[in-house]
C-alpha positions in Angstrom: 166.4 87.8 136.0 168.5 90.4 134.2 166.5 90.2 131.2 162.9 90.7 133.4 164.5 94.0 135.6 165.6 95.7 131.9 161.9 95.3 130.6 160.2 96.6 134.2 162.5 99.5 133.6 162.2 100.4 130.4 158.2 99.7 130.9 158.0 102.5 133.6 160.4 104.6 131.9 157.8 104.5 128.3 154.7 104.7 131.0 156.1 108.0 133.1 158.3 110.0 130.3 154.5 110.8 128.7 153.7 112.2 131.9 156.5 114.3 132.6 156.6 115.6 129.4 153.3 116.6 129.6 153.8 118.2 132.6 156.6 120.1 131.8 154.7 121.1 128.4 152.0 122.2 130.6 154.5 124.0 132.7 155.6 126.1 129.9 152.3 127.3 128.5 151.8 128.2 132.2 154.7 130.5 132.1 153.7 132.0 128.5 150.6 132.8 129.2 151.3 134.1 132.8 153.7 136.5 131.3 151.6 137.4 128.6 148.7 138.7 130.3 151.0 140.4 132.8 152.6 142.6 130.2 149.4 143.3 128.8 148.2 144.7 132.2 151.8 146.8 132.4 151.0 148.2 128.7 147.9 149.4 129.9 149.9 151.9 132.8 149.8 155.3 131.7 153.5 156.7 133.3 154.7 159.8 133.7 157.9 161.6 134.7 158.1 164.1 137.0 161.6 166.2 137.4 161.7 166.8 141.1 163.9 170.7 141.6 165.5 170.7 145.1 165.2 173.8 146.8 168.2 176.0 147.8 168.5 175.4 151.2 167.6 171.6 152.1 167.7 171.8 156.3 165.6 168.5 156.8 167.3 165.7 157.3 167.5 162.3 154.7 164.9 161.5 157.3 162.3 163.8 155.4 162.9 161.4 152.0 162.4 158.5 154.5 158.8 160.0 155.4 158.1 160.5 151.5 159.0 156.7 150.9 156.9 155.9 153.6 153.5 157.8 153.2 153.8 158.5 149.2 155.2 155.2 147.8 154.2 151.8 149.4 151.1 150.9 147.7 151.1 147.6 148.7 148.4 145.6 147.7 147.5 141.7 147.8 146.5 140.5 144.5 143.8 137.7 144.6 144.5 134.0 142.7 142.0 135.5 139.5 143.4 139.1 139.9 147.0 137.8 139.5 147.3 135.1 137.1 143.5 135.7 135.0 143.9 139.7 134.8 148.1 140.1 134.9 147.5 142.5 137.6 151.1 143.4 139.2 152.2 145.3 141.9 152.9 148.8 141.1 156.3 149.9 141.0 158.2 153.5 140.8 161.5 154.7 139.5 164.0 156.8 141.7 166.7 158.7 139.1 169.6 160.9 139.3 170.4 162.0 135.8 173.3 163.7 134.4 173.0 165.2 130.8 176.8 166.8 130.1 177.4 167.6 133.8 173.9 168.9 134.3 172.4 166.7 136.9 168.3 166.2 137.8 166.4 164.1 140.0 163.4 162.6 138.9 160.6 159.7 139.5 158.4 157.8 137.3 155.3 156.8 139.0 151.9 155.7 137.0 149.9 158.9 136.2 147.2 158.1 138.8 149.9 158.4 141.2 151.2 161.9 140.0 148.7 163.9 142.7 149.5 162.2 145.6 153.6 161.8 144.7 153.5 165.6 144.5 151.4 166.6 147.9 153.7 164.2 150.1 157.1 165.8 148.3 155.4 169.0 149.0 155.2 168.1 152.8 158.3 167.5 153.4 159.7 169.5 151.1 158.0 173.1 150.5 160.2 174.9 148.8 160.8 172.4 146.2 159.5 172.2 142.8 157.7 169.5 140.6 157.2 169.3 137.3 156.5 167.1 134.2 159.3 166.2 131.7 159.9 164.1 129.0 161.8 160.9 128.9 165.8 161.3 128.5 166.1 158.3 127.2 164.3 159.2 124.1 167.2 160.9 122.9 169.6 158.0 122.5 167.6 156.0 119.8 169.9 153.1 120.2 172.9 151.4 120.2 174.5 150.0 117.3 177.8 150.5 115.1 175.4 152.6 112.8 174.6 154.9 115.3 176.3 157.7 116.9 176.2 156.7 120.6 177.9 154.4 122.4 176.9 152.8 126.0 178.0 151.1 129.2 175.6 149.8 131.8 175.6 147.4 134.9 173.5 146.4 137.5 173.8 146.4 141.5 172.7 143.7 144.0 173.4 143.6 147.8 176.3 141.1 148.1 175.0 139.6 151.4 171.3 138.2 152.3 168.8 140.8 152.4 168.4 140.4 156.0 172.0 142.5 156.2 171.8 146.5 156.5 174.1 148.8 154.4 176.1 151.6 155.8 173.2 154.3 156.2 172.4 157.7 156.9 171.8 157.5 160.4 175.7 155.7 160.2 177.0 159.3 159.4 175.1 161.3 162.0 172.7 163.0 159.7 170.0 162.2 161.6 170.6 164.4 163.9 170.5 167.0 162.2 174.5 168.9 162.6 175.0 172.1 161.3 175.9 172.3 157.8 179.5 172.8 157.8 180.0 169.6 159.4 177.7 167.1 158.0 179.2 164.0 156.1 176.5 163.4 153.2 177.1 160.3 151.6 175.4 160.9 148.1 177.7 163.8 147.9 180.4 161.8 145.8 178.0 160.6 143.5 176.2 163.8 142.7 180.1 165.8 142.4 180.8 162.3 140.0 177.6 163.4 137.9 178.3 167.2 137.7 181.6 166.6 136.7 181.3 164.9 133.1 181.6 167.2 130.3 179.7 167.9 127.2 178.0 165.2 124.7 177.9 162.8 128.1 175.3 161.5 130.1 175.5 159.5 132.9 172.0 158.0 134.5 171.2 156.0 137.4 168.1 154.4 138.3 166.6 152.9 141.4 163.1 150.8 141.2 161.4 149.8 143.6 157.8 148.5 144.9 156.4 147.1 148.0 158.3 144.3 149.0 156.8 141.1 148.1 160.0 138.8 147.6 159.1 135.5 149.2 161.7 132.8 150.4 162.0 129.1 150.6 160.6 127.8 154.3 163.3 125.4 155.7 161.6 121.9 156.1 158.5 122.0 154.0 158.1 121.4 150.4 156.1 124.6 149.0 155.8 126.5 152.2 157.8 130.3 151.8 157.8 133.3 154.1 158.4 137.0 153.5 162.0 139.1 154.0 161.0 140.0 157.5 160.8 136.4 158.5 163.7 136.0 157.0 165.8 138.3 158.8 164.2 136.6 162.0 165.5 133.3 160.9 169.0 134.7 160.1 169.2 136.3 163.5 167.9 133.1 165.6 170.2 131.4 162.8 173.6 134.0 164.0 172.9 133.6 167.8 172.0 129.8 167.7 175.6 129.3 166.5 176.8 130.5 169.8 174.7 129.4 172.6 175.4 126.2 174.2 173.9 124.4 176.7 175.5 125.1 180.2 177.4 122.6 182.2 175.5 119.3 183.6 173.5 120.4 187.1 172.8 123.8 185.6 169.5 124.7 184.2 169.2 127.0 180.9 171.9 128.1 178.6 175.0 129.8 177.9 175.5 132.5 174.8 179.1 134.0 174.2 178.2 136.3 171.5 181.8 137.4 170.0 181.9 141.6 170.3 181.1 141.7 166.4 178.3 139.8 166.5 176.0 142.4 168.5 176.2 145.1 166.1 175.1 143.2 163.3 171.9 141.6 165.6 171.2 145.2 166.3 171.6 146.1 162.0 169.1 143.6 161.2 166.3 144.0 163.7 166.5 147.5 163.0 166.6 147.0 159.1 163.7 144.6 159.8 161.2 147.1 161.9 161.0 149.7 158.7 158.9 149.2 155.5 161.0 147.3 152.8 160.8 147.5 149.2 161.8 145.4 146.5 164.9 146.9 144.9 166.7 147.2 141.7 169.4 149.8 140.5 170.7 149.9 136.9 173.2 152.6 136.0 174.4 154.0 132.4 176.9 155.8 131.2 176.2 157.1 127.6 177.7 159.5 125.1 178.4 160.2 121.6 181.3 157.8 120.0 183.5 160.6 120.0 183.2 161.5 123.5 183.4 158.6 125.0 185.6 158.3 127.7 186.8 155.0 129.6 187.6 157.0 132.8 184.1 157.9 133.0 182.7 154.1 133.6 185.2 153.3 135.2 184.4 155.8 138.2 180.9 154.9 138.2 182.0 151.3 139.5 182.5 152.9 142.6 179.9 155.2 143.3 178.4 153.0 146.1 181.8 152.4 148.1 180.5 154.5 151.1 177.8 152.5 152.1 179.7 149.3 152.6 180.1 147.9 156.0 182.4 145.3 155.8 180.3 143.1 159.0 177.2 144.0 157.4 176.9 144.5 153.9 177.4 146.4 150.4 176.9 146.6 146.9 178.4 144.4 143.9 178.4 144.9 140.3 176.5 142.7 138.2 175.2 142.1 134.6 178.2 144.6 133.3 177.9 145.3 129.4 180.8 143.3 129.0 182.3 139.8 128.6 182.9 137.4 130.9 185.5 135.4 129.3 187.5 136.1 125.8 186.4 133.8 123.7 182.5 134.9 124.3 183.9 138.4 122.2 182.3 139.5 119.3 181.0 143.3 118.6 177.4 142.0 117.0 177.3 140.5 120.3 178.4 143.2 122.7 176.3 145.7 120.8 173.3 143.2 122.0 174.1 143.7 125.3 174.2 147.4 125.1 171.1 147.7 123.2 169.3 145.6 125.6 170.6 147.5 128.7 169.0 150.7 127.1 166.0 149.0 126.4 165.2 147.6 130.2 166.3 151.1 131.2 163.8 152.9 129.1 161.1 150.6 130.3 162.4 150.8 134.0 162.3 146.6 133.8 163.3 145.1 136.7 160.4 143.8 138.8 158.6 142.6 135.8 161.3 141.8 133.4 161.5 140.3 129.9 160.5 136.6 128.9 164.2 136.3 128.2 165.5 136.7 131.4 163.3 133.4 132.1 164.6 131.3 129.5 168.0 129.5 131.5 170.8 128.6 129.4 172.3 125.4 131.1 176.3 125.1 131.6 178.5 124.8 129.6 176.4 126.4 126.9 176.4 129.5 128.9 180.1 129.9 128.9 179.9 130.4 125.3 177.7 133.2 125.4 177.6 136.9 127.6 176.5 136.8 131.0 173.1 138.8 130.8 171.2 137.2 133.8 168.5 139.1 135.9 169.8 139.7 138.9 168.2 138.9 142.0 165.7 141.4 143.6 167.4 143.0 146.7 165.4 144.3 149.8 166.2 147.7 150.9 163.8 149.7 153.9 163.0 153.2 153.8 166.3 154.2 155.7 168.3 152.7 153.3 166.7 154.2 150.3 166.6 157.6 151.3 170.5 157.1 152.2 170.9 156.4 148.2 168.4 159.0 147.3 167.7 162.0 149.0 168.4 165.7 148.0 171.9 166.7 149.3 172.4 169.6 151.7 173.8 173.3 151.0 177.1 172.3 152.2 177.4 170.5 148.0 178.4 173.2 145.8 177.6 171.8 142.6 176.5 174.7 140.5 175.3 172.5 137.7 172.8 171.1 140.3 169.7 173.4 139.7 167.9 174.1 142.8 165.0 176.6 143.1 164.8 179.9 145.2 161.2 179.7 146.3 158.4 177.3 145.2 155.5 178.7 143.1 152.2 178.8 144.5 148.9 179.8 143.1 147.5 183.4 144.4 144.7 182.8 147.4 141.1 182.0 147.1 139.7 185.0 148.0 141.7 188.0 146.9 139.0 190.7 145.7 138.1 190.6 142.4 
């Protein structure tokens, strides 16, 4: 009997291995060849960078930046099955960046040239008085990192540290939507633009914040395949939050009973509101470079706080991930830390996040990953309109940063029909 249930066994083990092997073989040209024509439709984007100049007086509120988002940014478009995975056609995606080059800092946003036109009338109608122009890539300057080379680099990565579904701590939070006078607005990117206009000479510190239409999708509780987008999600989280406290009522009664504790309503209220505004697939990466002789500890170390204001301790905040750095002791070795630096520089020059390289989609099992740096791509966070402009927004007059260039009027060219 023994002998008969070992050879059915090992006869339908021989019969499906084949199978699954194939499968999984199959599987994996799949994913090479999905990935390959999808970076050959990225090479083919022609990009440019345009250095946004804030004007001298900014009255409008980060509501304004919220409007630019809006109208100027979300492109969203549904790919078809032949578009998508024949063609490599992807979603196109922009960079928001606040740059620092020795304590002189710039904003700027790389779009895809065919963009550029309509990027610059929408930041023209909410802000006149500002100026765009192109510029070249910062980056280019730092040609890599290595112990031949003169620079040296530091680099992480921030994800929201609850489900998407949770707001951060926004601008509406600190009143500026209603437009106070300047003396007493509280503008929350003010820290991180006095952090960037305060490093010295022969140091640059960069941030960037890409994002595209959001398209994340989520497992659907009960079904196999079935997934929903990030505003279904929040619904199910917020059904989820008050299900837990609605019971039914006593026998005789009809209907039923919900003792929402005091906190709970405020963060029902976060999340429908997150919910109602246009979200965008999110991912921020910041640097902190400089020559090897100016290269100062202190300096990284502040930028692992520069999103502390926006945490709300009910609702949510940022955490630090995929840090230049190693996770255990034994994992040290400078070939191996240079590695991660160099390919931190390299994902920031190419603004990879949405699309990123094969490498983030090979897995390396446990325990073999305890021998090696954690470099994993983080997970995509969701963050609406109000919560990017919040994060990126030109501050008000009330920030005295004189190494934050701002223009005195915009140019414009002379009228049509001045006599010749």
């Amino acid at each position: 009997m023994i002998n008969s249930l070992g050879f059915f066994v090992s006869y339908v083990f021989s019969a499906v291995w084949p199978v699954l092997g194939l499968a999984f073989l199959g599987y994996l040209a799949w994913l090479f060849w999905h990935h390959y024509v999808e970076h050959d439709f990225i090479s083919g984007i022609d990009w440019v960078l345009l250095e946004i100049v804030p004007p001298r007086d900014v009255l409008r509120s980060p509501k304004a930046m919220e409007l630019f988002f809006t109208n100027g940014l979300y492109h969203l478009s549904n790919k078809g099955f032949v578009e998508k995975y024949w063609l490599g056609a992807v979603q196109l995606w922009f960079s928001l960046e606040i740059v620092s080059i020795g304590g002189q800092v710039h904003f700027y946003i790389r779009t895809p040239s065919r963009l550029k036109g309509l990027i610059e009338t929408q930041l023209y109608a909410q802000y006149p008085q500002a100026q765009v122009k192109l510029a070249e890539d910062y980056t280019l300057a730092v040609n890599n990192i290595s112990p031949e080379s003169g620079w040296d680099l530091w680099g992480c990565e921030f994800t929201l540290a609850k489900p998407d579904a949770y707001p951060i701590k926004t601008y509406v939070d600190f009143g500026l939507d209603k437009d106070p006078k300047e003396e007493y607005k509280v503008d929350p990117i003010s820290p991180v633009i006095e952090l960037f206009g305060s490093i010295e000479k022969g140091e640059q510190v960069w941030m960037q914040i890409v994002i595209a239409p959001s398209q994340k999708k989520y497992h659907t509780h009960g079904t196999w395949f079935g997934h929903h987008g990030w505003v279904e999600e929040s619904e199910h989280m917020m059904k989820e939050l008050t299900e837990k406290y609605t019971k039914s009522k006593e026998a005789g009664e009809d209907g039923f009973a919900q003792m929402l504790p005091k906190w709970v309503s405020p963060v029902l209220e976060g999340m429908n509101t997150k919910s109602t505004k246009a979200g965008f697939d999110t991912g921020i990466r910041v640097c902190y470079v400089a020559k090897k002789e100016n290269f100062q500890n202190n300096s990284k170390r502040n930028l692992r706080l520069i999103f502390r204001q926006y945490d709300i301790s009910t609702l949510n905040s940022f955490k630090r991930v995929n840090t230049t750095s190693f996770s255990h002791f034994w994992q040290f070795s400078p070939s191996a830390l240079f590695k991660l630096k160099e390919r931190m520089l390299l994902e920031y020059r190419e603004r990879a996040f949405l699309y990123p390289p094969l490498i983030h989609h090979i897995p390396i099992p446990f325990p073999v990953s305890l021998f090696f740096p954690k470099y994993n791509h983080s997970n995509i966070s969701v963050l609406n309109t109000e919560e990017l402009a919040t994060i990126f927004h030109f501050p008000g007059q009330i920030l005295k940063v004189p190494t934050l260039e701002r223009i005195e009027s915009k140019e414009a060219a002379p009228p049509t029909n001045l006599p010749m």
